[in-house]
C-alpha positions as CSV (number, residue, x, y, z in Angstrom):
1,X,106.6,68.0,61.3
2,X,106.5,70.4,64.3
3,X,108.8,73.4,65.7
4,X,109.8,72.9,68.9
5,X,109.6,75.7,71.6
6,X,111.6,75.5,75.0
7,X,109.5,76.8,77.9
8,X,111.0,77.4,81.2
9,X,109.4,75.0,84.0
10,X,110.4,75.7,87.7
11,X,112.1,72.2,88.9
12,X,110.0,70.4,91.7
13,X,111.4,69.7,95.1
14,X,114.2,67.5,94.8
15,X,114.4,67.5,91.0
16,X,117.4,69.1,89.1
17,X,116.8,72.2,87.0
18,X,115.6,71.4,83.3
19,X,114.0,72.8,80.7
20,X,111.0,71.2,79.5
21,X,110.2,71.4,75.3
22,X,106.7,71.8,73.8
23,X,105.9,70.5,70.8
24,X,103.5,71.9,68.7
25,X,102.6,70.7,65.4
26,X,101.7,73.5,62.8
27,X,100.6,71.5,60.2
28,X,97.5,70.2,61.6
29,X,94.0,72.3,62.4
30,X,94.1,71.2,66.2
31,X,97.5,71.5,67.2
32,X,99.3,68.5,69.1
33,X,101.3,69.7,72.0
34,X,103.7,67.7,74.5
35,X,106.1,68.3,76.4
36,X,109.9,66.1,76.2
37,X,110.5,65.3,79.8
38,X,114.6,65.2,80.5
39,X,114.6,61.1,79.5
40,X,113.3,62.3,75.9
41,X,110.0,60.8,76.9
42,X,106.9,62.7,75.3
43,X,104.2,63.8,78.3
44,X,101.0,63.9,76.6
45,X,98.0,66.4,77.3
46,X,96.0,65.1,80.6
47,X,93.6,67.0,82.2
48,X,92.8,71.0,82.5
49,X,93.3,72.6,86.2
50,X,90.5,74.6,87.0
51,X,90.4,77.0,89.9
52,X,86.4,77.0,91.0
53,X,85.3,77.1,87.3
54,X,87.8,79.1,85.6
55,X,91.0,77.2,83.2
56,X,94.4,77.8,85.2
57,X,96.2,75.7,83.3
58,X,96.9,72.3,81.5
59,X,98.7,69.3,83.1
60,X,100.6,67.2,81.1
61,X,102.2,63.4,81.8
62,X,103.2,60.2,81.0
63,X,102.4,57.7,83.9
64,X,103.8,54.5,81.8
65,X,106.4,55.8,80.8
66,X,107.8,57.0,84.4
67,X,107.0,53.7,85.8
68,X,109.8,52.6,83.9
69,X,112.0,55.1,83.8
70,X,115.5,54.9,85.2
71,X,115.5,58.8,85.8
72,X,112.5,58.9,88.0
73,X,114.2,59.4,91.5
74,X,116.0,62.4,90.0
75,X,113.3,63.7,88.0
76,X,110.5,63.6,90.5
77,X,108.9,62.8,94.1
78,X,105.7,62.2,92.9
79,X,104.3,58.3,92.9
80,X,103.3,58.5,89.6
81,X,105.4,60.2,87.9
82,X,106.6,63.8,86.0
83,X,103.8,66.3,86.1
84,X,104.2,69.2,84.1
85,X,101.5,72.1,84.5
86,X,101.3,75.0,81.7
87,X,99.3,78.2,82.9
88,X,96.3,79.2,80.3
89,X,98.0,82.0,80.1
90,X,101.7,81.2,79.5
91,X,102.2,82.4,75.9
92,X,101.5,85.9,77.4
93,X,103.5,85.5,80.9
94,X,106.3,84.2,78.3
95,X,106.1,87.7,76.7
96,X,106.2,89.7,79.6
97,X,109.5,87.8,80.7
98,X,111.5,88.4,77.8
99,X,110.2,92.0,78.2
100,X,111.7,92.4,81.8
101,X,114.8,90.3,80.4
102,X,115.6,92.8,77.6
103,X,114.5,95.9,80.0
104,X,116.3,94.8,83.5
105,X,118.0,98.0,83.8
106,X,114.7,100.1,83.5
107,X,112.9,97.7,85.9
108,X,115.9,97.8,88.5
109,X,115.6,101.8,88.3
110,X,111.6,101.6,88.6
111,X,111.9,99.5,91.5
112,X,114.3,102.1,94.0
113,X,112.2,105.3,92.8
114,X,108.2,104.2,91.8
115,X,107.6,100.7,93.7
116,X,109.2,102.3,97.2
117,X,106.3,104.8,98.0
118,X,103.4,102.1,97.0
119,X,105.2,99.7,99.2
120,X,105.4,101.9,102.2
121,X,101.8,102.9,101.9
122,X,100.7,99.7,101.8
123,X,102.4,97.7,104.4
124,X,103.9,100.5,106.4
125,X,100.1,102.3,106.9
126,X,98.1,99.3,105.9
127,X,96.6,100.8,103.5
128,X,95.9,97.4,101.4
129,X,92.2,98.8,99.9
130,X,90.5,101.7,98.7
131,X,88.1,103.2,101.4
132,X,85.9,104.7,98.3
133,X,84.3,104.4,95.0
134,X,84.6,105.2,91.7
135,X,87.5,107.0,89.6
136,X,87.2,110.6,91.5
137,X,86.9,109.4,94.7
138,X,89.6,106.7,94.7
139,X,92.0,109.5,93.0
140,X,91.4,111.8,95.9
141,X,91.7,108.9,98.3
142,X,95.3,107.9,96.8
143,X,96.4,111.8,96.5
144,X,95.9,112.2,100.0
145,X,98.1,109.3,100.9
146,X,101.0,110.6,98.8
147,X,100.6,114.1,100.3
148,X,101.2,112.7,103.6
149,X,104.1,109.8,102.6
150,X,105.6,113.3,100.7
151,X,104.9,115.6,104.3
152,X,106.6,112.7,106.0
153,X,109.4,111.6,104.2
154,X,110.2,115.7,103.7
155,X,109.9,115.8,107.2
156,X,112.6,113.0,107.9
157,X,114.9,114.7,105.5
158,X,114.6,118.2,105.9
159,X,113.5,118.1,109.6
160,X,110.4,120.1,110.8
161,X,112.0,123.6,111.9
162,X,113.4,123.7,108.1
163,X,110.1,122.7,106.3
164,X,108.5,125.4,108.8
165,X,111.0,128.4,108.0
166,X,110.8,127.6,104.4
167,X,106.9,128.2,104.6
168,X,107.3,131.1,106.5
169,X,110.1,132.6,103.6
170,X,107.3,131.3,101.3
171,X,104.5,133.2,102.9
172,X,106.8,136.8,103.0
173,X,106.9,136.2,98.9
174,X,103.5,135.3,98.2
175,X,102.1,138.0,100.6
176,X,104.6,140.9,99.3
């Protein structure tokens, strides 16, 4: 007997949203994984994607059984039938969505105040790569970019003749 796990799967052009189960059998050493297509049709284990010689992910499928399915023009485009890919590292990617589920508030509020100034700098002054090497130099490197996205976005605010008086009120204070 197995438990069986839902795993979201986004749908393929011209297929209607489902949600594809995995089936993995606890009892035995090697466990045997499918996935239930919408029919109820098991797709068994096919091949491993590989990405030059690294495991993206496993494809799963069930050519017979879409031949003679009378879902198949809903379910899929493909000739062949339903394919189902799983990423090698979907267990983990699973995680981290629940995470971002359970914390959307805190991600919403990280977005507007942390993600804006790495955004600007990277598209707005193509800065897309580190010009240096190792830890010191690359934390100089990124300093300096947020002392001028800081100069620049106090200068759109507060305007140049304010940031200059304050510095010059600043300077009476330290010099006194």
């Amino acid at each position: 007997m197995g438990s069986l796990f839902t795993s979201p799967n986004k749908p393929m052009p011209m297929a209607p949203k489902t949600q594809h189960s995995i089936l993995i059998n606890l009892n035995m050493t090697q466990p045997k994984m499918f996935y239930l297509c919408p029919a109820g049709k098991e797709l068994h284990y096919y091949r491993a994607r590989k990405k030059d010689v690294k495991i993206i992910g496993y494809e799963y499928r069930n050519d017979a059984a879409c031949k003679k399915c009378e879902f198949k023009a809903r379910c899929t485009s493909a000739k062949k039938g339903r394919s189902i890919c799983r990423h090698a590292d979907q267990d983990f990617l699973g995680r981290i969505d629940s995470q971002t589920k359970r914390n959307l508030k805190k991600y919403k509020l990280r977005q507007m105040i942390v993600e804006h100034p790495f955004g600007t700098i990277k598209r707005g002054w193509g800065d897309y790569f580190f010009l240096t090497k190792r830890k010191v130099s690359v934390s100089a490197e990124i300093s300096l970019s947020f002392l001028a996205y800081n100069l620049k976005r106090a200068i759109n605010i507060l305007g140049t003749e304010e940031i200059l008086r304050r510095l010059r009120q600043r300077r009476k204070v330290v010099l006194a």
